[in-house]
KEKE-3310 file (N, C-alpha, C; in steps of 0.2 Angstrom, whole numbers, plus 5000, padded with zeros to 4 digits):
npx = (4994:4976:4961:4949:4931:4938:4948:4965:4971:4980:4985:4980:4990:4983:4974:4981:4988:4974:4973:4982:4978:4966:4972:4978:4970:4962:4972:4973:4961:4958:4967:4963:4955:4959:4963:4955:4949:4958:4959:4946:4947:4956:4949:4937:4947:4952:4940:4934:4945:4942:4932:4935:4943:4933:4934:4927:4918:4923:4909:4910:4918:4909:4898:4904:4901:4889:4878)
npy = (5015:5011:5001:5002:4997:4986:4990:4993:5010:5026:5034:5051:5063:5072:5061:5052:5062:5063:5053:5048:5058:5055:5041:5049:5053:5044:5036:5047:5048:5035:5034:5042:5037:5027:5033:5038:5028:5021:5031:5030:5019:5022:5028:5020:5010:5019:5023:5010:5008:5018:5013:5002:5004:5014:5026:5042:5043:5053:5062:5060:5048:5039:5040:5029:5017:5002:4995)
npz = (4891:4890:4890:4879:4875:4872:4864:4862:4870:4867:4883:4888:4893:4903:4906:4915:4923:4929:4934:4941:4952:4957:4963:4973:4982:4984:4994:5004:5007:5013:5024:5030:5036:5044:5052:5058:5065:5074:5082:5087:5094:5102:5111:5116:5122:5132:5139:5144:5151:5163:5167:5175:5180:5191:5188:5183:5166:5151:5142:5128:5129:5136:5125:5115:5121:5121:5127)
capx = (4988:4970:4959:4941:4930:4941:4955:4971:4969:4983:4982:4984:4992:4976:4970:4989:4986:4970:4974:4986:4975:4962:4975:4981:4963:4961:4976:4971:4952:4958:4970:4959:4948:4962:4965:4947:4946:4962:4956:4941:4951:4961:4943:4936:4951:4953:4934:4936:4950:4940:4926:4937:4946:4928:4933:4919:4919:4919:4903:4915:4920:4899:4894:4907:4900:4887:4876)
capy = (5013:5008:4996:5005:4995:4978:4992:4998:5018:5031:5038:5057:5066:5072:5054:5049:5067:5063:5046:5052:5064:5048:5040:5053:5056:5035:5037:5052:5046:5027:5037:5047:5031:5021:5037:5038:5020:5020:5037:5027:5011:5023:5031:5013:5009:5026:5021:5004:5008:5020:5008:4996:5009:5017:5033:5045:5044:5058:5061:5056:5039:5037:5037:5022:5010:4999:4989)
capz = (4887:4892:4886:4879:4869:4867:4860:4867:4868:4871:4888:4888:4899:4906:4907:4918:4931:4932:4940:4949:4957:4958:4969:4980:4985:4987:4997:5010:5011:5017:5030:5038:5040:5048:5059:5063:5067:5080:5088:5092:5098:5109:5115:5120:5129:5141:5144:5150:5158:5167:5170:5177:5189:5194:5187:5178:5159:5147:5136:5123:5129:5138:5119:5114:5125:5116:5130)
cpx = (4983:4966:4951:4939:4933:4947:4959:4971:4976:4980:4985:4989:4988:4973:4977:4987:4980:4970:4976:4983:4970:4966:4977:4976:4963:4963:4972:4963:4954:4964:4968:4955:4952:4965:4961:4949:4952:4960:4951:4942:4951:4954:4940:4940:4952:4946:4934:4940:4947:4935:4928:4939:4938:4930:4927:4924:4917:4911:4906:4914:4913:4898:4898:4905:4893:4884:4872)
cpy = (5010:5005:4999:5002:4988:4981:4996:5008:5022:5033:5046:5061:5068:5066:5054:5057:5065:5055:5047:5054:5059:5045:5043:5052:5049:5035:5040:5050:5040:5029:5039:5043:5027:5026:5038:5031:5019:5026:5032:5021:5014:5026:5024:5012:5014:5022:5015:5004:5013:5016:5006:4999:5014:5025:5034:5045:5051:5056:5057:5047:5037:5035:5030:5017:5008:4994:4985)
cpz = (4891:4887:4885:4875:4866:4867:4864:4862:4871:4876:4887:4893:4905:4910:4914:4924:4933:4937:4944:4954:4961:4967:4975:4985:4989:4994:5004:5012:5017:5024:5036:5040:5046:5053:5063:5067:5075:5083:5089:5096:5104:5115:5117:5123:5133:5142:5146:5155:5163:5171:5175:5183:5193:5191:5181:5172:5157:5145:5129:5123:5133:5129:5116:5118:5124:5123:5125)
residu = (UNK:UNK:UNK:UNK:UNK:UNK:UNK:UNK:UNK:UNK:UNK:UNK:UNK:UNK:UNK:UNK:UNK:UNK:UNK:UNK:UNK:UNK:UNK:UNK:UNK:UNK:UNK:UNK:UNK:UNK:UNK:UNK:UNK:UNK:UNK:UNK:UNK:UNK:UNK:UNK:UNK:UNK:UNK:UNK:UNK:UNK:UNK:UNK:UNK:UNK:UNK:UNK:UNK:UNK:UNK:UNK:UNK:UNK:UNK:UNK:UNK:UNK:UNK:UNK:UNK:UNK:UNK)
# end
């Protein structure tokens, strides 16, 4: 049941897959963010670690670095 208007309303079956579907998506959007977010952890660290050893950066790990 949901609440429309103050009134509790059957959910249809439609209403109940469509959540579902709602969530999954929730789900796989915020994954791929926290996939993104640690691929660019691990591309900051190779490049500092190269900073620090003198070795040349990608263009990749160049664009991560924020003077």
């Amino acid at each position: 049941m949901k609440l429309i208007n103050n009134e509790l309303v059957e959910e249809t079956a439609e209403d109940l897959a469509q959540a579902e579907t709602d969530r999954a998506d929730f789900i796989a959007e915020e994954t791929a963010k926290e996939e993104a977010r640690a691929a660019k952890a691990a591309l900051k660290a190779s490049a500092k670690a190269k900073l620090v050893a003198g070795e040349a950066l990608t263009e990749e790990e160049a664009d991560t670095i924020v003077l």
